[in-house]
Structure formats: structure tokens, C-alpha cells
N, C-alpha and C positions, 0 to 999 in steps of 0.2 A: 123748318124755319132756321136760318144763319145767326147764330151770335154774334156779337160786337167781335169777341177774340177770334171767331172765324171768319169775319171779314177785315178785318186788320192783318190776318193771318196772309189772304187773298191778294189784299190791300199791297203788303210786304212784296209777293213774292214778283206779281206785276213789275214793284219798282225796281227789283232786283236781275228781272228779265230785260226791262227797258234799260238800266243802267250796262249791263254785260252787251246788249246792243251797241247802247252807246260809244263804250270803251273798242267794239268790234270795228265800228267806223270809224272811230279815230286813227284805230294804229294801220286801218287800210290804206287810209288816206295819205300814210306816212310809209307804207309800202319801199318807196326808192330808199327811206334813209336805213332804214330796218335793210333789206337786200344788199344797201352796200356795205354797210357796220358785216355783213356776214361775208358778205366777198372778202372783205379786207382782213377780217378772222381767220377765212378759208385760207389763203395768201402766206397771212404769219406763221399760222398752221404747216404749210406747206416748206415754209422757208426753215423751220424749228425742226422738221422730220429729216430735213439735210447736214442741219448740225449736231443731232443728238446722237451719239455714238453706239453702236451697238455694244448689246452688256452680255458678257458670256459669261455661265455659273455653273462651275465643276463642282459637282456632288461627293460625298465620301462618308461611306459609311463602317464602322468596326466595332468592336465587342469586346468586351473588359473580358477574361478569365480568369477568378481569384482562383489560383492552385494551394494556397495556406488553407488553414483552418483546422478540421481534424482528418486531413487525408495524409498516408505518409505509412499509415500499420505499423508496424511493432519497432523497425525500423528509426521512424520519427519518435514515438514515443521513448527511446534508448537514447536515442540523440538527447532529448530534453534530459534525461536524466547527469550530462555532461554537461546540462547548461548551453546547448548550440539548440536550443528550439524555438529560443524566437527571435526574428527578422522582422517580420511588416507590420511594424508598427504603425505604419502610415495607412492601413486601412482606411482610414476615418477621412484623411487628407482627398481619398480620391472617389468616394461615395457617392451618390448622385448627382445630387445639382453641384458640387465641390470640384467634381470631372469636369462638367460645365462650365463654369467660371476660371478654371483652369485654363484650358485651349483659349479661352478668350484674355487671360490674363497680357500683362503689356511685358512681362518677362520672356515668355515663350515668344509672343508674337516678335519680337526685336530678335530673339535668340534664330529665328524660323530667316529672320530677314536675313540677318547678319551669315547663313547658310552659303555654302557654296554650291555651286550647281552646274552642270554643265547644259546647255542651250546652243543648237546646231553646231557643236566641236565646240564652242569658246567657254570656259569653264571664268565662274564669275561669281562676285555677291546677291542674292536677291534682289538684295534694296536698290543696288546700278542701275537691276531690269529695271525698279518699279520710278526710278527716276528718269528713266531714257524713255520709257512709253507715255510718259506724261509730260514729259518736253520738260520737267521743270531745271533741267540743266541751260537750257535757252534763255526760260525766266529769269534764273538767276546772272547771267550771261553781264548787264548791269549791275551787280551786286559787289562791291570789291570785299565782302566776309563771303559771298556762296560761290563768286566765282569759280569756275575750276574744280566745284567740292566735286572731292566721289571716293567713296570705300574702297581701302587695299586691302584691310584687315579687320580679323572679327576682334580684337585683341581690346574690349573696351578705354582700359587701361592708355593706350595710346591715343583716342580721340580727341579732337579738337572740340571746344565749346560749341563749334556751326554743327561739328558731325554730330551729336547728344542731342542737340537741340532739334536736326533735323530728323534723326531717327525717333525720336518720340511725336515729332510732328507725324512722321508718317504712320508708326506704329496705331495711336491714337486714333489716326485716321480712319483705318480697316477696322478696328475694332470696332469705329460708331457706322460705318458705310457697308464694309463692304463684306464681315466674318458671321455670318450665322452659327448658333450650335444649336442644338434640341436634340431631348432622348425621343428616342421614335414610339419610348411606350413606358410608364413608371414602374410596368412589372418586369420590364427585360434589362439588358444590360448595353442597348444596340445605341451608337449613338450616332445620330447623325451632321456633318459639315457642311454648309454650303458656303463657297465662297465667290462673290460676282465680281466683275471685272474687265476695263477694255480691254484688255489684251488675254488672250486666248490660252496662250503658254504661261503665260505668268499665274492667271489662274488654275492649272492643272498642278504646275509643279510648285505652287507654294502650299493648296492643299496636301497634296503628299509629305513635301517637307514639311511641313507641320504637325502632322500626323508623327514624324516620322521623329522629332523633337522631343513633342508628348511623353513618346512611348520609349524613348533613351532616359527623359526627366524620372517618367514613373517607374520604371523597373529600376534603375538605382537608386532611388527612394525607397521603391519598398523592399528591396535586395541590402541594404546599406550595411546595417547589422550580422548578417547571414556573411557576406562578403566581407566584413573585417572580421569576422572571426577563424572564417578559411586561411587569411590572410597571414593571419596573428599564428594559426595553427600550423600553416607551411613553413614557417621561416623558422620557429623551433622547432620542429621536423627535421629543416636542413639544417640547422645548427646543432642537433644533436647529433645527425649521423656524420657529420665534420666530426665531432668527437669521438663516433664508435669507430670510426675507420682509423684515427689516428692512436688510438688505442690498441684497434687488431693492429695494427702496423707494430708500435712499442713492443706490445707481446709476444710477437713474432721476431722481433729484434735481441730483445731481452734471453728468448728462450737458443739464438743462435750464437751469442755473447758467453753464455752461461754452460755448452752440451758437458754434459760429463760429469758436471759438481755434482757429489750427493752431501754436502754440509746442510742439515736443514734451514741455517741461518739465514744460508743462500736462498732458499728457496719461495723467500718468504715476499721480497720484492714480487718475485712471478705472482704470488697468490694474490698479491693487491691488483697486477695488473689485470689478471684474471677476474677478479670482482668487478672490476671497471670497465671489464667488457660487458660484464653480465647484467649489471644493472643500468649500464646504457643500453644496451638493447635491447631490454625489457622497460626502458623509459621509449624508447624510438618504437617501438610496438606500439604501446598503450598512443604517443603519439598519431601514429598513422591511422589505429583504430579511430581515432575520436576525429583527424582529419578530411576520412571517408562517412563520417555520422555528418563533419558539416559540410562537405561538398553536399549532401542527399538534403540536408535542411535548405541549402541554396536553390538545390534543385524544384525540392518542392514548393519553398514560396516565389520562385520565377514566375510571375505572371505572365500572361500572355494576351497580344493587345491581336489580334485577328480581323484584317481586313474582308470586309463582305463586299463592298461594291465600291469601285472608285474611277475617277473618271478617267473616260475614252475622249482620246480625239476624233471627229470634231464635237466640240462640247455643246452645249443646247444655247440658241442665244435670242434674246430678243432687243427687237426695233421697231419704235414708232414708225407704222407703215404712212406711204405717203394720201394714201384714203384717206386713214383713221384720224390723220393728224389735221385734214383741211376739215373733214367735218365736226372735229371736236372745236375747234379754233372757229367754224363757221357758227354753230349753235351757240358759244359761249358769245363771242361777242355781237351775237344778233341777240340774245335773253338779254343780255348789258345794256344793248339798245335800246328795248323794250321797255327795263327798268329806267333808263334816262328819261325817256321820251312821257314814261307813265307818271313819274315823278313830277318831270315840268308842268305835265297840265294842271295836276292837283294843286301845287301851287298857284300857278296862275288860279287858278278858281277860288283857293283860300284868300289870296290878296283883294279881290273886284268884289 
């Protein structure tokens, strides 16, 4: 015997079969408007596949080596004892996600543009390319502030207010479109760049030169220290041995001035110059000793930024095919249809 709730249940489902009926013959009936709302999608689709440009994305990958730390043997450990043991301080500066946000930074990327480059023999600024492939030297063409613009030099310092303001426009730009970064793993050190792009060269060698930016930025950062005290350590080096030479020089002059005396009054001058070879040269020793302690601390905190895989021409690209593009544009605005058409009736039926 059927309950009330199970034939209400019944009741329901009938109305819900006749109603999906109902809804079936209507939009049959409506068949021509639904077909062409999708021709005409099909159409736009197909016109949109003609001006979407293909996007080409040079890949690049590399690998942080910290050579710091406690590597270095006895060698390192003696250096520190002179005070030349520590350089990279910047460890912290280039540490995971810090690496990341780096290569993406608007310093590097401006620095990477503002690069020189050579492309088929004509040797150039990046940011030219990326103005000449994008026609915006045309746009600007009416402009009487962009007219004309275009980079001679990386020399900040000389830019016009148009150049600043366009280099950040562009810079900004790749950073939100067109610059991917991601480590390829939180336990490795590998990181990876992709960068998209219509133009094919512009994408291979801006990823390079970017890389290539990084990796000058990071090693004199983390060298910075290490190298000014090499620095500091050569140049009294050579300022001392300017003095022991001009000292053996004196002594040997003194002692040709002098052959024959035996006054010991006389002799006494010699024995200063004498001292002052002895103890410059045992200062220019100890010198060189501690010059060769920081070149070996230089050495050892030179990192090394080691590329694994980076892009070949022809680069991988994609483009709306002209299939894909009629039938995405035919469904979309045949479902658009569907919802017009579904829409109107319910009104109409809410107003009568």
C-alpha cells in the first residue's frame, strides 16, 4: 500500500519528467535561433584564432652552490684566524623563496632589459627588441613626449622622465604577464624560469640574460666582503714592496758611497738601512701570507650558479587552433543562447 509521501514522491517526479519535456520542446522549436547564435560563435571563434598571436615560452633551469660554510680545511680555518673568513653574509638574502622574489624583482628585471645583446650581427638594448616586436614605437608615432623614444644607454642617470616611466611600464609588465619562477622542489636547490612571449628570440635571450644578471648580482653580493679585503690586502702588498725595493735600492747605494770606511760612526747609517730592509720584508711576507689566506676565502665562498637546462631554438609554442577556436566560440554562444531564450520564457510565464 503507497503513502501519501510516496505518492507525492511519484506525484513530483512525473511533474518533473513533463516539465524537462516541456523545456525539450521548446528550445527544439527554437532550433534556427540556438544554430545560428553557434554559427555566429563558430565565426567569432574562428576570426579570434586569426588574431591571437602565437606565445612562445623558453624554459631555464639552474642550481644555487653554496661553496661557504665549513668547507675550506685548515687552510680556511687559518684564514679566519687573520680575520679574512668571512664574506657571505648574504646567505639569508638569497635563500628560498628570497631567490624567487629576486629574479622577479623590477631591479633585475629593468637591469636584464636595459642589457646589451647581440641579435642577427646588430648588437642592441633589450628593451628596443621588446619595443619593435610590439609595434609600440608606431603607437607612440602620435605622441609628441614618446615620439621617437628609444634607448642608447643603460646609464640610468641620463634618462628622460618618457624613458623611467616607460621602462617601468614595461618592466612591470613581464613581471605580471609574462616571468614565471618556481623551485622545482622545497628539498633541492633547482630552480626553475619560464618565460612567454611573441617573439621567439626575445624570449630565449632575455631568459639567459637574466639568468645571467642574477648570477653577476649574487656572486658580488655574496663575494663583497671576501673581495674587499683581497683588495685592501693587495694594495699594501704593493705599497710595501714599493718600499722594500726602494730600500734594497738605498742599501746598495749607501754601501757603494761608503766601500773602504771602517769608522764605526760610519757604519751606523748602513745598519738602519739594513733594519729597513729586514723588517719590510718580513712585513711584505706576512703580507702576501695573509693575501693568499684571502684570495683562498674568495675562493671558497664563490658560489656557483650552474645551469641544467636552458632553451633551444625552436622554442615550444602555442596557438589557438582554428578547430578549437570555432568550437569553443560555437558552444559558448549557443549555451548564451539557451540561457536567453530559457530566461524569456520564465518571464513571460511569471508576468501572464
Amino acid at each position: 500500500m503507497q503513502t501519501p509521501e510516496t505518492q507525492n514522491d511519484e506525484i513530483s517526479l512525473k511533474e518533473l519528467i513533463q516539465k524537462a519535456g516541456e523545456w525539450f520542446a521548446f528550445f527544439k522549436s527554437k532550433w534556427k535561433i540556438i544554430f545560428l547564435a553557434g554559427l555566429i560563435g563558430g565565426l567569432l571563434g574562428l576570426g579570434y584564432s586569426f588574431t591571437k598571436k602565437t606565445i612562445y615560452t623558453a624554459k631555464l633551469s639552474f642550481v644555487l652552490e653554496e661553496k661557504g660554510g665549513s668547507s675550506g680545511g685548515g687552510l680556511a680555518s687559518l684564514a679566519a684566524q687573520f680575520g679574512l673568513g668571512g664574506g657571505g653574509d648574504g646567505g639569508g638574502v638569497f635563500s628560498g623563496g628570497n631567490m624567487i622574489e629576486l629574479l622577479k624583482s623590477r631591479f633585475l628585471i629593468e637591469k636584464t632589459l636595459l642589457s646589451s645583446v647581440t641579435i642577427n650581427g646588430k648588437s642592441d638594448l633589450l628593451i628596443n627588441r621588446y619595443i619593435q616586436y610590439n609595434k609600440l614605437d608606431k603607437a607612440w608615432a602620435k605622441n609628441k613626449n614618446l615620439a621617437g623614444l628609444k634607448f642608447t644607454s643603460s646609464d640610468r642617470s641620463k634618462f628622460t622622465l618618457q624613458q623611467d616611466s616607460v621602462l617601468g611600464m614595461i618592466s612591470g609588465g613581464l613581471i605580471k604577464n609574462n616571468v614565471a619562477i618556481a623551485q622545482q622542489d622545497k628539498k633541492l636547490s633547482i630552480i626553475n624560469v619560464v618565460f612567454a612571449s611573441t617573439d621567439e628570440i626575445f624570449a630565449k635571450v632575455f631568459s639567459e640574460k637574466l639568468i645571467e644578471t642574477v648570477t653577476d648580482f649574487y656572486i658580488e653580493t655574496k663575494t663583497k666582503k671576501s673581495r674587499g679585503n683581497v683588495m685592501l690586502l693587495q694594495n699594501r702588498a704593493d705599497s710595501v714592496q714599493r718600499e722594500l725595493n726602494a730600500a734594497l735600492y738605498g742599501r746598495a747605494q749607501f754601501g757603494d758611497q761608503n766601500m773602504g770606511l771602517i769608522r764605526q760612526q760610519a757604519a751606523v747609517p748602513k745598519l738602519k738601512q739594513e733594519m729597513k730592509v729586514q723588517m719590510l720584508g718580513t712585513l711584505y711576507g706576512e703580507l702576501v701570507k695573509n693575501l693568499e689566506f684571502a684570495k683562498l676565502t674568495l675562493m671558497r665562498e664563490e658560489p656557483l650558479v650552474q645551469i641544467i637546462d636552458q632553451p633551444i631554438l625552436p622554442l615550444p609554442k602555442a596557438r589557438l587552433g582554428k578547430l578549437k577556436a570555432m568550437v569553443i566560440g560555437g558552444f559558448l554562444f549557443g549555451f548564451l543562447s539557451l540561457l536567453g531564450l530559457g530566461g524569456k520564457k520564465v518571464w513571460k510565464e511569471m508576468m501572464e
